[in-house]
NULO-399386 format. One record per residue: x, y, z of N, C-alpha, C in turn; residue in three letters. Coordinates in nm, 3 decimals, decimal comma. Layout:
BEGIN
rec n_u->X&n_v->Y&n_w->Z&ca_u->X&ca_v->Y&ca_w->Z&c_u->X&c_v->Y&c_w->Z&aa->Ala
...
end
This chain:
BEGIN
rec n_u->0,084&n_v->-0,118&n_w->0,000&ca_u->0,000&ca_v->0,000&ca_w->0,000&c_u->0,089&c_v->0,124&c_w->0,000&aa->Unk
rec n_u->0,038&n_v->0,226&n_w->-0,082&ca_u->0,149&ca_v->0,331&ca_w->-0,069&c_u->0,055&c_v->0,458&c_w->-0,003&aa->Unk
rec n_u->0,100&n_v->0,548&n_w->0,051&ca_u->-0,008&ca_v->0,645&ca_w->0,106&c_u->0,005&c_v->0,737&c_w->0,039&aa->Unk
rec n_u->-0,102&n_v->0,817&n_w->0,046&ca_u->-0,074&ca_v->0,954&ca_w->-0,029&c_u->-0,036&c_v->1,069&c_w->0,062&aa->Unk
rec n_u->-0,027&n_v->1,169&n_w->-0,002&ca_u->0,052&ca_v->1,225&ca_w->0,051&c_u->0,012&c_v->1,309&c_w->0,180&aa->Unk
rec n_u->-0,147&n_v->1,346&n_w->0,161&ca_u->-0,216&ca_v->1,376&ca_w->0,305&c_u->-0,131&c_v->1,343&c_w->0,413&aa->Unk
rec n_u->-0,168&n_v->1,162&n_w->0,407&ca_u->-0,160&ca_v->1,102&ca_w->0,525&c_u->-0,034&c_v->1,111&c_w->0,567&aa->Unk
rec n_u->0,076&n_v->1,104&n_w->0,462&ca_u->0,241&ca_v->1,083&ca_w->0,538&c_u->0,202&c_v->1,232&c_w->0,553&aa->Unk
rec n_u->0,176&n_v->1,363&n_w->0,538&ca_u->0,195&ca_v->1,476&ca_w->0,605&c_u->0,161&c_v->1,459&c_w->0,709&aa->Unk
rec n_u->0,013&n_v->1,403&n_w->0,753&ca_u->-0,008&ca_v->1,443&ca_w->0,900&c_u->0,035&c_v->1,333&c_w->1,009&aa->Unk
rec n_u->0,132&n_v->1,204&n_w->0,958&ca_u->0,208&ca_v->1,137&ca_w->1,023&c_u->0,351&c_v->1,232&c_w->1,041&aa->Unk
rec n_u->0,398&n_v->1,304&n_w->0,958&ca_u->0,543&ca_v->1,397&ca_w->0,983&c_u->0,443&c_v->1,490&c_w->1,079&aa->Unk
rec n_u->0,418&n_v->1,543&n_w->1,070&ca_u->0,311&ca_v->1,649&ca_w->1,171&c_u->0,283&c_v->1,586&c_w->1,304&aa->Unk
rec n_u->0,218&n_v->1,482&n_w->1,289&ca_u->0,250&ca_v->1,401&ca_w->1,404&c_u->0,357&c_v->1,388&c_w->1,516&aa->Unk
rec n_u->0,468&n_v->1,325&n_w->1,411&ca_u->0,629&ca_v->1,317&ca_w->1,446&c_u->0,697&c_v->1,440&c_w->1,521&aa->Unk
rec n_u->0,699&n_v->1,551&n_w->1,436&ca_u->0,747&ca_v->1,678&ca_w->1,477&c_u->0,681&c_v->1,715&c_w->1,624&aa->Unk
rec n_u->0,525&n_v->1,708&n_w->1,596&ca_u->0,486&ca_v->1,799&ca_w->1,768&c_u->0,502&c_v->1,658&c_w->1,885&aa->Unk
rec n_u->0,487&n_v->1,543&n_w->1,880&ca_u->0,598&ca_v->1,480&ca_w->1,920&c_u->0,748&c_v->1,479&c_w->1,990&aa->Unk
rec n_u->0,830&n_v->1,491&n_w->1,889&ca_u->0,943&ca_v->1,543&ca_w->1,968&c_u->1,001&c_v->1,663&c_w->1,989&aa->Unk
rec n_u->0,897&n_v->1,732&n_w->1,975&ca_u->0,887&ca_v->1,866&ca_w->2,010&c_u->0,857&c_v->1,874&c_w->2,156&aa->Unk
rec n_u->0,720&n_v->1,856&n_w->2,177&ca_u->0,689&ca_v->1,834&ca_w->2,332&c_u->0,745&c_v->1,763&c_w->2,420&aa->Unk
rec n_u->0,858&n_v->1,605&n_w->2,392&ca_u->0,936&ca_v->1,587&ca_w->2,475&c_u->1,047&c_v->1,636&c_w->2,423&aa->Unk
rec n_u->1,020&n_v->1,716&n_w->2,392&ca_u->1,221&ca_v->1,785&ca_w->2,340&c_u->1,320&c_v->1,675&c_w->2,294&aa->Unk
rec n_u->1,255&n_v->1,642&n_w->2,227&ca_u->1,377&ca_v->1,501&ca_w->2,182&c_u->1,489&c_v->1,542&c_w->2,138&aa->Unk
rec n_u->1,493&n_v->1,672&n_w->2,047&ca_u->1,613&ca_v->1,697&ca_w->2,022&c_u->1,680&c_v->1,802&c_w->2,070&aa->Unk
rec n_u->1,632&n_v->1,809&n_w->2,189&ca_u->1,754&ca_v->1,904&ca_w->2,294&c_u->1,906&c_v->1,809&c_w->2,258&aa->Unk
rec n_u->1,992&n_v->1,892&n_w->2,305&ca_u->2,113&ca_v->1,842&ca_w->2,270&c_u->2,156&c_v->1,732&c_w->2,453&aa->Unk
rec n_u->2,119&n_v->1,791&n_w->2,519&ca_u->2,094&ca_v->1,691&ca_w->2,641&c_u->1,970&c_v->1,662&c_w->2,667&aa->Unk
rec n_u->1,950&n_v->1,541&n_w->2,732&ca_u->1,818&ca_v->1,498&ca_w->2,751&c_u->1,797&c_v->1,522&c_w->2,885&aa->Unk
rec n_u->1,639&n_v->1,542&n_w->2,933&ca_u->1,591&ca_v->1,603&ca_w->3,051&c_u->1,654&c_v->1,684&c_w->3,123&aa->Unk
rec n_u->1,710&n_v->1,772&n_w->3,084&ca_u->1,826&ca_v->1,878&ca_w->3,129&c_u->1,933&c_v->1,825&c_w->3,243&aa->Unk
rec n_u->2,010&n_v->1,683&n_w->3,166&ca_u->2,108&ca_v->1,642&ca_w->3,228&c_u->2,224&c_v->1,647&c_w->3,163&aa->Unk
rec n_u->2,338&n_v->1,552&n_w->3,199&ca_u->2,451&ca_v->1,574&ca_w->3,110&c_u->2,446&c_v->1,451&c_w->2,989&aa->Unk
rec n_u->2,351&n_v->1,424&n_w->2,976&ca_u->2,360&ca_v->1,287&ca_w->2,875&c_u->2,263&c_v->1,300&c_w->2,748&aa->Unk
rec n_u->2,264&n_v->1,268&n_w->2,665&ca_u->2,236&ca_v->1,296&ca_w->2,549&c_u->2,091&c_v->1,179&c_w->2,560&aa->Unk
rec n_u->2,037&n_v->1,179&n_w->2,496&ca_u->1,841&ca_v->1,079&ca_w->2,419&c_u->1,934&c_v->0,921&c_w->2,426&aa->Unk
rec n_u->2,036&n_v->0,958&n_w->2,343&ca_u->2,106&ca_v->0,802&ca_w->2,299&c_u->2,158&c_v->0,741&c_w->2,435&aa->Unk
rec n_u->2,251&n_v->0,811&n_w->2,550&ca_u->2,285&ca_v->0,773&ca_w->2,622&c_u->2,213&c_v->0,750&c_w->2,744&aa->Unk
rec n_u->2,122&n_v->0,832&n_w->2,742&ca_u->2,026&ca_v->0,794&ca_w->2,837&c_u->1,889&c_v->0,642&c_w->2,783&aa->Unk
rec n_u->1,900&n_v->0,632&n_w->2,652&ca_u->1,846&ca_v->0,506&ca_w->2,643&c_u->1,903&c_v->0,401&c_w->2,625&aa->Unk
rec n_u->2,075&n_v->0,384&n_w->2,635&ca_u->2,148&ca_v->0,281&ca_w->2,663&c_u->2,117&c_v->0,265&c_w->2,793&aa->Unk
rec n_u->2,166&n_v->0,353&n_w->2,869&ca_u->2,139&ca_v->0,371&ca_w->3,009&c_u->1,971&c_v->0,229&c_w->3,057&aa->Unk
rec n_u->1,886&n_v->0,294&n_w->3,017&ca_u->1,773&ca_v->0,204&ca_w->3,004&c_u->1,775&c_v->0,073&c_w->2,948&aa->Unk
rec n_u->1,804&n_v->0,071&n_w->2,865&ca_u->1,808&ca_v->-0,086&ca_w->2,822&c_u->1,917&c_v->-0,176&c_w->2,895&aa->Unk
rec n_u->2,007&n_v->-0,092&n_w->2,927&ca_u->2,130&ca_v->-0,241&ca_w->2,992&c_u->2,075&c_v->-0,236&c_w->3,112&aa->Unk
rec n_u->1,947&n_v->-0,161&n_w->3,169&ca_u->1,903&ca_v->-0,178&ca_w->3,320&c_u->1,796&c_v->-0,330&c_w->3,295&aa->Unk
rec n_u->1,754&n_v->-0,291&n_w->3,144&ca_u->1,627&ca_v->-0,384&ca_w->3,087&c_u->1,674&c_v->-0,518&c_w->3,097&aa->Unk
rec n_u->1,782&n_v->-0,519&n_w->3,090&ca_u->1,891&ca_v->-0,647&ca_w->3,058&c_u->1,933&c_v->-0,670&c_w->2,961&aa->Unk
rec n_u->1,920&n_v->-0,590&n_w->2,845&ca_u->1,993&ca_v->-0,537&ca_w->2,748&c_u->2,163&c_v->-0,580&c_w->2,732&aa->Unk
rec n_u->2,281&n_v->-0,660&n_w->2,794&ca_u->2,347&ca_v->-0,624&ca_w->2,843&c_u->2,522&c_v->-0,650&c_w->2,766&aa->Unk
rec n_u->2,465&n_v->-0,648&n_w->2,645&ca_u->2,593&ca_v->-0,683&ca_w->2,548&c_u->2,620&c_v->-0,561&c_w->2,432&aa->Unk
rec n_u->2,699&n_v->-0,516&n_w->2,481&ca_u->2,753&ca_v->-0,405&ca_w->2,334&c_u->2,675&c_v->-0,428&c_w->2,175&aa->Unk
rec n_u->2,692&n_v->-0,545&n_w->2,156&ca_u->2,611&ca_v->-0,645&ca_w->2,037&c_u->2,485&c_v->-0,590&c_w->2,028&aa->Unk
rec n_u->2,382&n_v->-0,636&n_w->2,156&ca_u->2,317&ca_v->-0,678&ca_w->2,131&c_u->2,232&c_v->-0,487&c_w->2,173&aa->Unk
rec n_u->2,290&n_v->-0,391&n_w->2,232&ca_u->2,239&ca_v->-0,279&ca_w->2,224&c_u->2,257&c_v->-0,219&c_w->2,075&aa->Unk
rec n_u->2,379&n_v->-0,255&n_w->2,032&ca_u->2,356&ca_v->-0,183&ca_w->1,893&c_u->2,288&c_v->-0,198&c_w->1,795&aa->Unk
rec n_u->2,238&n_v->-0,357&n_w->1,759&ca_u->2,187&ca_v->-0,392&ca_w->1,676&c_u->2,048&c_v->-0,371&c_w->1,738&aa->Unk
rec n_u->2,009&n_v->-0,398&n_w->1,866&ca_u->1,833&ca_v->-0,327&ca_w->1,925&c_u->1,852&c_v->-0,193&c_w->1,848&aa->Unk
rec n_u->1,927&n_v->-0,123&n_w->1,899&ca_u->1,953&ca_v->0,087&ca_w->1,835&c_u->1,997&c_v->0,097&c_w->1,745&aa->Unk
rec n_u->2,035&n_v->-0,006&n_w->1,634&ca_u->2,067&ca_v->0,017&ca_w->1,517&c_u->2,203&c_v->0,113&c_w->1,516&aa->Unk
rec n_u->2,299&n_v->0,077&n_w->1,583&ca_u->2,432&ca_v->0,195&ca_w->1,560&c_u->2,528&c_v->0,074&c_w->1,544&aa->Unk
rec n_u->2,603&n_v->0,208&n_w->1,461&ca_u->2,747&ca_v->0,133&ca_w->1,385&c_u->2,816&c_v->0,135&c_w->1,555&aa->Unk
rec n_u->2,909&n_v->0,012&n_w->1,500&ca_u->2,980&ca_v->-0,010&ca_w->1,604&c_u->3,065&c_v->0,011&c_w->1,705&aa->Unk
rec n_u->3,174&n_v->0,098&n_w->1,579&ca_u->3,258&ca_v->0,219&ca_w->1,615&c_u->3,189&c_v->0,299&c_w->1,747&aa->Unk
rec n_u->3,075&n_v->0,389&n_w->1,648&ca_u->2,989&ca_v->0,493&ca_w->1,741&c_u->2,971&c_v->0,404&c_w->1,895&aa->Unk
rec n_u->2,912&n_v->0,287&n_w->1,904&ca_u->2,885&ca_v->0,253&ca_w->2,008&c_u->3,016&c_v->0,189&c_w->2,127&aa->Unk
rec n_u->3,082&n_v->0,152&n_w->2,033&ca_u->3,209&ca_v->0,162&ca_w->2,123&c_u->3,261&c_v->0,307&c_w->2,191&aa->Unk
rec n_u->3,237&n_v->0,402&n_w->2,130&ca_u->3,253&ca_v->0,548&ca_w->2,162&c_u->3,194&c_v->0,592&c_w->2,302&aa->Unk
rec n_u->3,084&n_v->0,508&n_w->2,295&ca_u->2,958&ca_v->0,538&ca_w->2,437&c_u->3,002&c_v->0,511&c_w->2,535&aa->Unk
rec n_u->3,017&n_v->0,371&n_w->2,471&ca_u->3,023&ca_v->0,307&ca_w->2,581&c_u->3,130&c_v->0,336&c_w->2,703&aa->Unk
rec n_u->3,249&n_v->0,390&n_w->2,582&ca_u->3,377&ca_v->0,419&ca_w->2,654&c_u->3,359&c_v->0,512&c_w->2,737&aa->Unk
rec n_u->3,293&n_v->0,581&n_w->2,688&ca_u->3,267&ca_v->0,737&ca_w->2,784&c_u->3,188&c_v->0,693&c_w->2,925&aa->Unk
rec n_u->3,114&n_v->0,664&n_w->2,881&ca_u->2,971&ca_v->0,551&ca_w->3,053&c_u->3,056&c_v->0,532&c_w->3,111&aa->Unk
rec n_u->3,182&n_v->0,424&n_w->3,049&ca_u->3,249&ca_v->0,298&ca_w->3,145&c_u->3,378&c_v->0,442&c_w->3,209&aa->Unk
rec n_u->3,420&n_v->0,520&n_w->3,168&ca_u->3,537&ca_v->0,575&ca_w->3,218&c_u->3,478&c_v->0,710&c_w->3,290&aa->Unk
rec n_u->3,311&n_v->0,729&n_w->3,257&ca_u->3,271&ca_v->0,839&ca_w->3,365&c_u->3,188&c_v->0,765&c_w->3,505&aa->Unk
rec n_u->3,230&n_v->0,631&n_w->3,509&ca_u->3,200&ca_v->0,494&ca_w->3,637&c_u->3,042&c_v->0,512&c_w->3,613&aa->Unk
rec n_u->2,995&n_v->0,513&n_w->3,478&ca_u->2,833&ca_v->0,510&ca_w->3,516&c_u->2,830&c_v->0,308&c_w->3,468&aa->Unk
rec n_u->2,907&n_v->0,252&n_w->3,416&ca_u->2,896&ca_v->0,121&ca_w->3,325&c_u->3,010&c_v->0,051&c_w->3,406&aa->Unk
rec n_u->2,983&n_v->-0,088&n_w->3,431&ca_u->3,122&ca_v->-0,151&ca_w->3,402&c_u->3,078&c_v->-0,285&c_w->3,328&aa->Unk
rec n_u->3,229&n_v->-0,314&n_w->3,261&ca_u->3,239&ca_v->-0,424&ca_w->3,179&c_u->3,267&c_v->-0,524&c_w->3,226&aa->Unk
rec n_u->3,204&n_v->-0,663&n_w->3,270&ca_u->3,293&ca_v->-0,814&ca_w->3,296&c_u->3,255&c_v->-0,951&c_w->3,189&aa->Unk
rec n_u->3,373&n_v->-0,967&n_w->3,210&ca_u->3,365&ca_v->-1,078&ca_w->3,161&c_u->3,208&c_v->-1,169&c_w->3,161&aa->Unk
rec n_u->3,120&n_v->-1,248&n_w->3,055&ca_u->3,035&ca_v->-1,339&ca_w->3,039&c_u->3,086&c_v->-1,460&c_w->3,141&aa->Unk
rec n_u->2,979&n_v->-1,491&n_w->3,263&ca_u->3,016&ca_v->-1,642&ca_w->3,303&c_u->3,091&c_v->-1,775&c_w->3,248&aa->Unk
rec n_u->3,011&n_v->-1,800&n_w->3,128&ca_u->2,990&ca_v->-1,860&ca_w->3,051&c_u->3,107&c_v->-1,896&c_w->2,934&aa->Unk
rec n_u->3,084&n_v->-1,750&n_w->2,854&ca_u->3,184&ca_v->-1,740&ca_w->2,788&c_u->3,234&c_v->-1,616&c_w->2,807&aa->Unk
rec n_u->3,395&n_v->-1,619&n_w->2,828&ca_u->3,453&ca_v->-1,490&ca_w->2,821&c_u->3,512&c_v->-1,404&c_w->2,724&aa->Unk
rec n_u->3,447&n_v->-1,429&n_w->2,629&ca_u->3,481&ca_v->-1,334&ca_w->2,550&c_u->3,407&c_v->-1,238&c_w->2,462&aa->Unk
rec n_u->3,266&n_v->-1,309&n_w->2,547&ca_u->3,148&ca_v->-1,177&ca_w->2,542&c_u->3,159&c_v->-1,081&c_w->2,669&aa->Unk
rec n_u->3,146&n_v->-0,939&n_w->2,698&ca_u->3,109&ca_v->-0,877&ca_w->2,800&c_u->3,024&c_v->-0,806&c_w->2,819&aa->Unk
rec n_u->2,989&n_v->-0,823&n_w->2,914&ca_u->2,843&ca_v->-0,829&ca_w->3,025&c_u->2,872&c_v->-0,639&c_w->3,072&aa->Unk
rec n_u->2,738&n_v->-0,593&n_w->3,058&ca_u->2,777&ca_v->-0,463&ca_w->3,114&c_u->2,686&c_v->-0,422&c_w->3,231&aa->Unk
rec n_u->2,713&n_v->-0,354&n_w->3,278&ca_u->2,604&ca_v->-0,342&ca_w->3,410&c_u->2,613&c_v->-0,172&c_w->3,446&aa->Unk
rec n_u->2,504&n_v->-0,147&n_w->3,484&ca_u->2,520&ca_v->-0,042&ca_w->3,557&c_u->2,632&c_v->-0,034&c_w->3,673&aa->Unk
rec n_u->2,667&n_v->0,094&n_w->3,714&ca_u->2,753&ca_v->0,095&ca_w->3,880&c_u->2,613&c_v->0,142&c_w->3,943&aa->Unk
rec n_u->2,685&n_v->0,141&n_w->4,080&ca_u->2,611&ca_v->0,249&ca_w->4,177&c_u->2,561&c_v->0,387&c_w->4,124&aa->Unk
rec n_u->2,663&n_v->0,472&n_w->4,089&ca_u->2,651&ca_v->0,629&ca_w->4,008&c_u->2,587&c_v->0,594&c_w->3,899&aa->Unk
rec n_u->2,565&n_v->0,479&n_w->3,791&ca_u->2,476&ca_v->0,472&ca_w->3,731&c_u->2,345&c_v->0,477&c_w->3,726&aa->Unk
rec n_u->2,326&n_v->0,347&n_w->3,806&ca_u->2,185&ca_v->0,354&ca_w->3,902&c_u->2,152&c_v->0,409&c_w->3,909&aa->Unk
rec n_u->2,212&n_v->0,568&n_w->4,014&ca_u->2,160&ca_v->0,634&ca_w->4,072&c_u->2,124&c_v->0,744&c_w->3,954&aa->Unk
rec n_u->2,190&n_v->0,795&n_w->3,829&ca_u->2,132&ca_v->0,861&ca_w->3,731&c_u->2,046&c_v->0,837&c_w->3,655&aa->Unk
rec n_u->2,053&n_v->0,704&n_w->3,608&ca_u->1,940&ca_v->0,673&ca_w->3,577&c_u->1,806&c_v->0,644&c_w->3,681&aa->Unk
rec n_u->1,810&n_v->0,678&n_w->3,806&ca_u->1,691&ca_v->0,673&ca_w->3,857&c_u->1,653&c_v->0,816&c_w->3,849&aa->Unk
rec n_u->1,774&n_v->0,887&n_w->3,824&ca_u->1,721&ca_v->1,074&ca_w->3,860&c_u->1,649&c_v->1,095&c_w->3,692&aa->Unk
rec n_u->1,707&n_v->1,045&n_w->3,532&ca_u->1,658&ca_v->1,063&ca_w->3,443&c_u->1,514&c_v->0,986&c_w->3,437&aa->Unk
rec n_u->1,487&n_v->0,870&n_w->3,512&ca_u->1,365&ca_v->0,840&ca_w->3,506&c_u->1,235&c_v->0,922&c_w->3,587&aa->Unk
rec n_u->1,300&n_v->0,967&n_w->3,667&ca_u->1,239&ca_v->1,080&ca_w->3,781&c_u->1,180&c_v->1,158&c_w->3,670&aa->Unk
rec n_u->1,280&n_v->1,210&n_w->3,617&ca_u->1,293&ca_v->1,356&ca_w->3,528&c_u->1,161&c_v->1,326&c_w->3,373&aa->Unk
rec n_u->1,189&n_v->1,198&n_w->3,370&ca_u->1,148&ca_v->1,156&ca_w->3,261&c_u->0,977&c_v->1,137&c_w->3,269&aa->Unk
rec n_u->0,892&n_v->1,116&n_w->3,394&ca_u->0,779&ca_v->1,093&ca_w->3,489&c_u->0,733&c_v->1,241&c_w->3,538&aa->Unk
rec n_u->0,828&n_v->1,326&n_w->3,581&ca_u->0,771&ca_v->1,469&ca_w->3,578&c_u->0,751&c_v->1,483&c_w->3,476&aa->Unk
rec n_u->0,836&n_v->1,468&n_w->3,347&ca_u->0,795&ca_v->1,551&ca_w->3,243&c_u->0,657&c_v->1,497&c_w->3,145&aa->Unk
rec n_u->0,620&n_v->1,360&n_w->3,181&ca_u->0,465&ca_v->1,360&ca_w->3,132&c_u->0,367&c_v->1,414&c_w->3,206&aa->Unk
rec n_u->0,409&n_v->1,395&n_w->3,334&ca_u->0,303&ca_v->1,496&ca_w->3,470&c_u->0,314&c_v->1,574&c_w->3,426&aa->Unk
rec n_u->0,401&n_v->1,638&n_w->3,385&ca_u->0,371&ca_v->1,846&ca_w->3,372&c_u->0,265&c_v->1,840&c_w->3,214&aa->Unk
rec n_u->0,291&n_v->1,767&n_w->3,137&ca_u->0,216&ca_v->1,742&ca_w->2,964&c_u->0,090&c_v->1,735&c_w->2,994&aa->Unk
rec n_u->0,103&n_v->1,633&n_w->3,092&ca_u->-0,097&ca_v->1,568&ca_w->3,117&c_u->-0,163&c_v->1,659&c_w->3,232&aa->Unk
rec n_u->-0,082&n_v->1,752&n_w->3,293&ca_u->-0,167&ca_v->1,780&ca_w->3,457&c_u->-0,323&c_v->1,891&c_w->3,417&aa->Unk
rec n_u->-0,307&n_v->1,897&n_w->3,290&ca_u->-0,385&ca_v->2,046&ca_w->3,302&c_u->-0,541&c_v->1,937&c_w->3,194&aa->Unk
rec n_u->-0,491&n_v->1,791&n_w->3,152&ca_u->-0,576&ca_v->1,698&ca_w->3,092&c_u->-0,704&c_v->1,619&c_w->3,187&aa->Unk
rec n_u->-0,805&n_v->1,619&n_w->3,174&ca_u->-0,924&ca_v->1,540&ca_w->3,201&c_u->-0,867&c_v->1,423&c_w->3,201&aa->Unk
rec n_u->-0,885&n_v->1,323&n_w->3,345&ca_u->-0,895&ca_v->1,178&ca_w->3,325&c_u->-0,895&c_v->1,129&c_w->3,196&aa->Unk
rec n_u->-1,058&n_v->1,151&n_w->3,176&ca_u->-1,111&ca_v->1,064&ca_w->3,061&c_u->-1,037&c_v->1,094&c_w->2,926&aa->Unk
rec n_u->-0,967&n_v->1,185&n_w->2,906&ca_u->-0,901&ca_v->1,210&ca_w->2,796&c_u->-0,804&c_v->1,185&c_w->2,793&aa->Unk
rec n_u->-0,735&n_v->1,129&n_w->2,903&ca_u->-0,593&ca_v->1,101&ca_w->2,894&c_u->-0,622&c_v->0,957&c_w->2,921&aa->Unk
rec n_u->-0,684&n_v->0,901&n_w->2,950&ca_u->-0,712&ca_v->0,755&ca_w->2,901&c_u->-0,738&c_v->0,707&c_w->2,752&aa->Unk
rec n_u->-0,842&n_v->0,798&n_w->2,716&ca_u->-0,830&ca_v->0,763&ca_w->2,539&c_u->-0,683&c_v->0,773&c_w->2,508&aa->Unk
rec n_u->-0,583&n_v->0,907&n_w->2,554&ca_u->-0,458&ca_v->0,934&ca_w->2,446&c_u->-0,417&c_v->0,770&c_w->2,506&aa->Unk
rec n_u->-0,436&n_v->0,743&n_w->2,599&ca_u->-0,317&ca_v->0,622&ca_w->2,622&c_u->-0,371&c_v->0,489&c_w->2,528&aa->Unk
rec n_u->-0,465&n_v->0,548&n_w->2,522&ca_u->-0,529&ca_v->0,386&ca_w->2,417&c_u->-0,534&c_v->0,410&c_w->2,304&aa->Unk
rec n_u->-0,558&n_v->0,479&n_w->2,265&ca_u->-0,496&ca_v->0,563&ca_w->2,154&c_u->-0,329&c_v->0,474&c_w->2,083&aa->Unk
rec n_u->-0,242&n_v->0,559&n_w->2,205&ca_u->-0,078&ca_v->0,545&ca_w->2,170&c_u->-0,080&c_v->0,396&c_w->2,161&aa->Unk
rec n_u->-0,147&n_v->0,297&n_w->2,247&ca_u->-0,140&ca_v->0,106&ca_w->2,272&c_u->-0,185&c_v->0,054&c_w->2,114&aa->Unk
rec n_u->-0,266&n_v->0,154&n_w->2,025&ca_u->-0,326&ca_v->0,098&ca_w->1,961&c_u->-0,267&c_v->0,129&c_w->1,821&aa->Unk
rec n_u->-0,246&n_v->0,241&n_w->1,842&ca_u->-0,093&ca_v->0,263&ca_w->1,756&c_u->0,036&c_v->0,159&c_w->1,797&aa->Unk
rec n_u->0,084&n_v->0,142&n_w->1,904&ca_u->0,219&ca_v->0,042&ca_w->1,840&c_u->0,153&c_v->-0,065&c_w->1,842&aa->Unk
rec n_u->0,029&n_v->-0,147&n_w->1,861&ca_u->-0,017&ca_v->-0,272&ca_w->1,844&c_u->-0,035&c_v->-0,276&c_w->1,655&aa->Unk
rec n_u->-0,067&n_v->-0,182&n_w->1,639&ca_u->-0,123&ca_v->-0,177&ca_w->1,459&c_u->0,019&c_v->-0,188&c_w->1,393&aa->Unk
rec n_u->0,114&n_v->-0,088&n_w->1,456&ca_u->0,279&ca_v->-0,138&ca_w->1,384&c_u->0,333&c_v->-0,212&c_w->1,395&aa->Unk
rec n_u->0,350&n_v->-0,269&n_w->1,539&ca_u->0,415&ca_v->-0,435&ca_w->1,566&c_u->0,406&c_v->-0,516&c_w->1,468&aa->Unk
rec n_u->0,215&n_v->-0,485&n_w->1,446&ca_u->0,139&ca_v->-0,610&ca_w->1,382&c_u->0,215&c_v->-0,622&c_w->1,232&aa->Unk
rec n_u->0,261&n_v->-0,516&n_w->1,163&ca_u->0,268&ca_v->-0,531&ca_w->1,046&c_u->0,432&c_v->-0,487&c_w->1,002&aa->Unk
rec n_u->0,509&n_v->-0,457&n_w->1,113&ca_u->0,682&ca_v->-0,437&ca_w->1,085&c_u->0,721&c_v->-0,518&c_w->1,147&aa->Unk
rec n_u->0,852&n_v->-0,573&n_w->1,038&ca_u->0,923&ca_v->-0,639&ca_w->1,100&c_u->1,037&c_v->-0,561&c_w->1,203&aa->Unk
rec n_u->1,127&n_v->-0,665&n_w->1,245&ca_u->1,207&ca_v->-0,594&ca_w->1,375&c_u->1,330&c_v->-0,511&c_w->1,276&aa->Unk
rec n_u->1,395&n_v->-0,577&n_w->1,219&ca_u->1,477&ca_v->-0,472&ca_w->1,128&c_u->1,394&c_v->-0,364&c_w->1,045&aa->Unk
rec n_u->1,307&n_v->-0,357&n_w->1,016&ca_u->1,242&ca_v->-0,221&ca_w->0,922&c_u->1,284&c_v->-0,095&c_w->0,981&aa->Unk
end
């Protein structure tokens, strides 16, 4: 199916006030020192996310770049690297303590900032947007694959 052009406009229209309202492209995210990207590594190796591999190819980044990150996390003590049980010559990354603890302040940050979006919203209307948004990624799941 191809769309016309309406519809991809008011999907970019969509997009834009989107990351507009969470500021996606501030150059730091939630007015910390970490950037959208690093703060959602941050998240996923909490998810269990926990292989260089296997975050890049979830985030789609060249390798290089993500070796870059990582280096920076692991040498500003927010990451450390060990050795796989199993096999050692995969490594396992984990949050530190100072990690933890930022990523609990960006998730903080991240929970005010839909409270402040929704506070001035009706219940009942902010239940539709949420079923709404469920019913939107249920309709894309349904029909993309994981690489698209």
């Amino acid at each position: 199916m191809t769309l016309d052009a309406q519809t991809i406009k008011q999907i970019r229209d969509f997009n834009r006030f989107y990351t507009k309202i969470l500021h996606l492209t501030d150059r730091y995210h939630l007015e910390t020192q970490f950037t959208l990207l690093e703060s959602r590594i941050l998240i996923e190796i909490d998810q269990g996310m926990t292989s260089a591999n296997q975050l890049g190819q979830f985030l789609n980044l060249d390798k290089g770049y993500m070796s870059r990150i990582l280096r920076r996390l692991k040498d500003d003590d927010i990451l450390v690297e060990k050795p796989h049980d199993q096999d050692k010559r995969i490594k396992v990354l984990n949050l530190t303590a100072k990690g933890a603890e930022i990523l609990a302040e960006i998730n903080q940050r991240a929970d005010n900032q839909i409270q402040t979006i929704f506070k001035r919203i009706p219940p009942k209307d902010v239940d539709q947007v949420v079923a709404n948004m469920a019913a939107i990624q249920a309709t894309i799941r349904r029909y993309q694959s994981v690489r698209d």
